[in-house]
N, C-alpha and C positions, 0 to 999 in steps of 0.2 A: 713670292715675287710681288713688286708693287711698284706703279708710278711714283714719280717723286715733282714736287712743284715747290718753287721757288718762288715769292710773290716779292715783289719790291723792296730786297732784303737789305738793310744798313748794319755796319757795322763799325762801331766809335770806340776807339781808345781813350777815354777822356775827352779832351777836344777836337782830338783827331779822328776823320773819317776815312776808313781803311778799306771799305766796301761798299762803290753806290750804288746803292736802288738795281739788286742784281735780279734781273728773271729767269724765269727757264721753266718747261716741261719736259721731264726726261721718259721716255716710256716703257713701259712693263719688259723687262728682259734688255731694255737696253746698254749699250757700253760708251759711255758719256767719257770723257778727257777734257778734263780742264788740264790748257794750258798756257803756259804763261814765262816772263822772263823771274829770276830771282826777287821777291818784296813786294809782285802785284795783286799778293792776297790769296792767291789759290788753296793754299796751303789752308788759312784760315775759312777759307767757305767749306770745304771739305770739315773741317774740325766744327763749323756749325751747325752742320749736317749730324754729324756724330755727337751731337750733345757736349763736345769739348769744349767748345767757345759759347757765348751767351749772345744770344739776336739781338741788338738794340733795336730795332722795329723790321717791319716785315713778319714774312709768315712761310713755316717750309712744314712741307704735307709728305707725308712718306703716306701711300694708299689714299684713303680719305678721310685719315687723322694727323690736325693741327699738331705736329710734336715740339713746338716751341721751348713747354716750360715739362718736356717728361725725361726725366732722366735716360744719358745710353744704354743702359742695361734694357730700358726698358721699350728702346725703338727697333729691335728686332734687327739691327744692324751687326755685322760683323769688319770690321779694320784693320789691314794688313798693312804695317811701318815700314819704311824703310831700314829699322837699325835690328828688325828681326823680333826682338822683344823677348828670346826663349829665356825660362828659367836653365840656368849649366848644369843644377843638380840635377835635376828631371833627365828621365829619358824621352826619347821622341815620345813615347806614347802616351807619358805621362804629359808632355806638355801637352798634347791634341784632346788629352781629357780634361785635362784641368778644371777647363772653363765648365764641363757640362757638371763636373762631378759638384762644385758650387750653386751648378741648378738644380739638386738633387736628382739627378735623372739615374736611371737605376744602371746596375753593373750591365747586364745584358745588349742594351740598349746602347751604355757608352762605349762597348765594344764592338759590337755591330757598326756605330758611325766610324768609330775610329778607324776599325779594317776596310770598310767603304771608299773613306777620302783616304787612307792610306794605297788603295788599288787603282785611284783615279790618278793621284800623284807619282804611281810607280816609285814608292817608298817601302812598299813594305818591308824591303829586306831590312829595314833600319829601324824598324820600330824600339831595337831595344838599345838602342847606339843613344850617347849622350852629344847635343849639342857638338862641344869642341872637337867627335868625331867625323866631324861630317865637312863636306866642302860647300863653299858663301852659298851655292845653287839648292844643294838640299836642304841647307836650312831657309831659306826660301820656301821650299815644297813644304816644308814642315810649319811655317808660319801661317802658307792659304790652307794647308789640310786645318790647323788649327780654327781658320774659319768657316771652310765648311762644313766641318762637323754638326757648328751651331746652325746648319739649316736656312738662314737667313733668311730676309725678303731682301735687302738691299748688300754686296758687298761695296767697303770703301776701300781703295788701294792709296797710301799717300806715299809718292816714289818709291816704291818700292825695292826698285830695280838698281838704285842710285850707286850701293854698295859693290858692285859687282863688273866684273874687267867687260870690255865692249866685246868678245866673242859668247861670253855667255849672257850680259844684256841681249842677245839677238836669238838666243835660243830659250831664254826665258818668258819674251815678250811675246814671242808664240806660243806659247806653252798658255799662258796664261791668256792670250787671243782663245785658244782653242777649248780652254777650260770652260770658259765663262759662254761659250756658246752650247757647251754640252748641258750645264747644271742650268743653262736660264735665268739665270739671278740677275735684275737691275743694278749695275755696277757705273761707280763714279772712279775717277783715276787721276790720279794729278800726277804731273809732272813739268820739269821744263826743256823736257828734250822731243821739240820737233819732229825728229822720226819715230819717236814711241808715239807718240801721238798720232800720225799720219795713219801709221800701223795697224794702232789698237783700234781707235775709235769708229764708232757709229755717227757717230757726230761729235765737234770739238767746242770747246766755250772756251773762247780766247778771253785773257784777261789781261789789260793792263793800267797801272796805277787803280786799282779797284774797278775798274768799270770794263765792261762786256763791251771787246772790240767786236766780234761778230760771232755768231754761234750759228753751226751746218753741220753739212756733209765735210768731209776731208778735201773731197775733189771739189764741191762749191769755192771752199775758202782758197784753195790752188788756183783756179780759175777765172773766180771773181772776188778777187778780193777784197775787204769795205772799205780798206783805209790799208797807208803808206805803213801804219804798223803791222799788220797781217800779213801784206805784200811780202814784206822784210823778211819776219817771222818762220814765216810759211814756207817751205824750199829749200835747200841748199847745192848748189848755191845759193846764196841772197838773191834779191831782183833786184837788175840793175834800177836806177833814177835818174833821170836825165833833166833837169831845168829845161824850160823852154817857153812861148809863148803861143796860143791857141787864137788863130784867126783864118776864114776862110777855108776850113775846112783842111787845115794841113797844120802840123804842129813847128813851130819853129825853133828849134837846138839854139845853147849857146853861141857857135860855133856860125851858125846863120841855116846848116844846114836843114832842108824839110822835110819831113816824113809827112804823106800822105792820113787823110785819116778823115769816119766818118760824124767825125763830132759835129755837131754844130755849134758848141758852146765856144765862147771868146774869153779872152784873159791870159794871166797867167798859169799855168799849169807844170804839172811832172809827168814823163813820160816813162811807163814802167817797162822793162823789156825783163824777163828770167832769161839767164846765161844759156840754158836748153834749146831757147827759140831761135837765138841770134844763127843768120844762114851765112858761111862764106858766100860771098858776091863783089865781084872786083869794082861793079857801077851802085854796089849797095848806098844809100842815103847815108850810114852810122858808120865813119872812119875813124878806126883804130889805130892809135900808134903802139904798139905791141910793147912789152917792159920783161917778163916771164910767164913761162909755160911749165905749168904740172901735170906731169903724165900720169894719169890713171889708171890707167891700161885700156879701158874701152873706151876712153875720151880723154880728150886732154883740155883742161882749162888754162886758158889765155887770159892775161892778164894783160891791162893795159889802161890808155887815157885817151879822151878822145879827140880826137885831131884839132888842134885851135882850140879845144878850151881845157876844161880843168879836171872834168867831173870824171873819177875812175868807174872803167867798165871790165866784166869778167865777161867770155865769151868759153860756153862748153861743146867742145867740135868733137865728133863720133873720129877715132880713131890717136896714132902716133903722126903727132907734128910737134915742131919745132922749131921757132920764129927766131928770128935773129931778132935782141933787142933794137929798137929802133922801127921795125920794120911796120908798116901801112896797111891793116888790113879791112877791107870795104867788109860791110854785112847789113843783109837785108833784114825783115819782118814780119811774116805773113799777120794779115789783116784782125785775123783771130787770137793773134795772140798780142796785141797792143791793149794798156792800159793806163786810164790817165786817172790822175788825179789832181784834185783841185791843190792849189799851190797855198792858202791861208788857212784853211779846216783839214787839210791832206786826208778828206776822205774820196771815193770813189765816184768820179764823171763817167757817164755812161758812152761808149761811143757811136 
């Protein structure tokens, strides 16, 4: 196991800068999630971590060696792909040995690991099954037993999960939550999917266009979140946004409408709400004109525009309803859940 540090890390295509000045301390045992939308580099900080990509300046420490310029073989890392990576000829056991049996490590030994991570993974009945016998889930299990065999100090997951239908994305992602707490390995994780994310992580390092929109807890960046893009990001539904303008201690809607609030800052601003928070209330401030409802089953999302102006708003109500389009509906906002943000740098006003 080992810390991992991130120092002011760039990375340039040529003339183009693909990664700015990223930081981070990830710590011993921890379960780090970089995520991100498709092209904001995630993929490539991961892959600089693992020796695949070259640092143009900065400095990344796995323990408390500089591994800049040391080959992957030789940063004690092990990386679990997305597209799986098994050799078809191989059987499972031969793929989980592979790698040790290139380290010379003796027969005994590579059999010992193999039945190990094959027990942890509840594969063993497969060991001697090849590949294309097996379903997208197992060979999954068969691609992390493949790295934990190697012992690691750091696992890298780079979406792993991508290939595989959304009922077993949800039993995999625990699986794999629950691995990495048993084995204690400092683990990084990329992905672009939000709920894996939310899920897995200990803490998340948003990324976008190369640069570190905020990095926490899951529930921090749910809560408080630094900018209009994490807001978004983070959630689903999205957070609502609402134009408006900050004076006198009330926020003013397009619409003229005011919502109460303890800013004291003035200007223009955006007014965040998540569709979770919004409360039916027939004198509520935020009037809906209703458009469609998707029923959920334990809620139903309300779709809609807001009364006199323009700006669409989603509203998530605990049960079965069903609005006539056209139809008016008031909603209020307890105090705690408002969030503003500045209207020119759309990062985070305090209220």
């Amino acid at each position: 196991m080992a810390t991992i540090s991130l120092k002011d890390l760039v990375k340039n295509y040529g003339k183009v800068e693909v990664l700015h000045h990223v930081e981070g301390e990830f710590h011993d045992g921890e379960f780090i999630v970089i995520v991100g939308p498709s092209g904001c580099g995630k993929s490539t900080l991961l892959r600089m971590v693992a020796g695949l990509e070259t640092v143009t300046s900065g400095e990344i420490f796995i323990g408390d060696k500089m591994v800049n310029n040391l080959e992957p073989a030789d940063r004690d890392i092990a990386m679990v792909f997305q597209n799986y990576a098994l050799y078809p000829h191989m059987t499972v056991r031969e793929n989980m040995a592979y790698g040790l049996k290139l380290r010379k490590f003796s027969k005994s030994d590579i059999e010992r690991r193999v039945q190990e991570a094959a027990t942890i993974l509840e594969i063993q009945d497969y060991l001697d099954r090849r590949p294309r016998q097996l379903s997208g889930g197992q060979r999954q299990r068969v691609a992390m037993g493949r790295a934990i065999v190697r012992d690691p100090q750091v696992f890298l997951f780079d979406e792993p999960l991508s290939n595989l239908d959304a009922k077993l994305r949800v039993q995999m992602r625990l699986e794999i939550k629950k691995l990495q707490r048993k084995l204690g390995v400092t683990s990084i994780y990329v992905t672009h999917d939000q709920v894996e994310a939310m899920t897995l992580g200990d803490r998340l390092m948003v990324l976008n266009g190369g640069y570190v929109e905020q990095f926490g807890t899951p529930i921090d960046l749910y809560e408080k979140p630094a900018s209009i893009f994490v807001a978004g990001f983070i959630g689903s539904p999205s957070m609502n946004f609402l134009p408006g303008h900050l004076a006198n201690a009330h926020i003013e809607l397009e619409n003229g409408q005011k919502i109460p609030t303890t800013s004291v800052q003035q200007g223009d601003a955006i007014f965040g709400v998540r569709p979770e928070h919004m409360i039916v209330d027939e004198n509520g401030p935020i009037e809906v004109v209703t458009d469609l409802c998707e029923q959920l089953g334990a809620n139903t999302l309300v779709h809609g525009v807001l009364k006199d102006g323009e700006t669409g708003i989603v509203a998530s109500i605990q049960g079965h309803w069903d609005y006539e389009p056209g139809s008016v509906l008031g909603f209020n906002v307890l105090p705690d859940n408002h969030h503003l943000f500045d209207k020119e740098t759309q990062k985070r006003l305090e209220n």
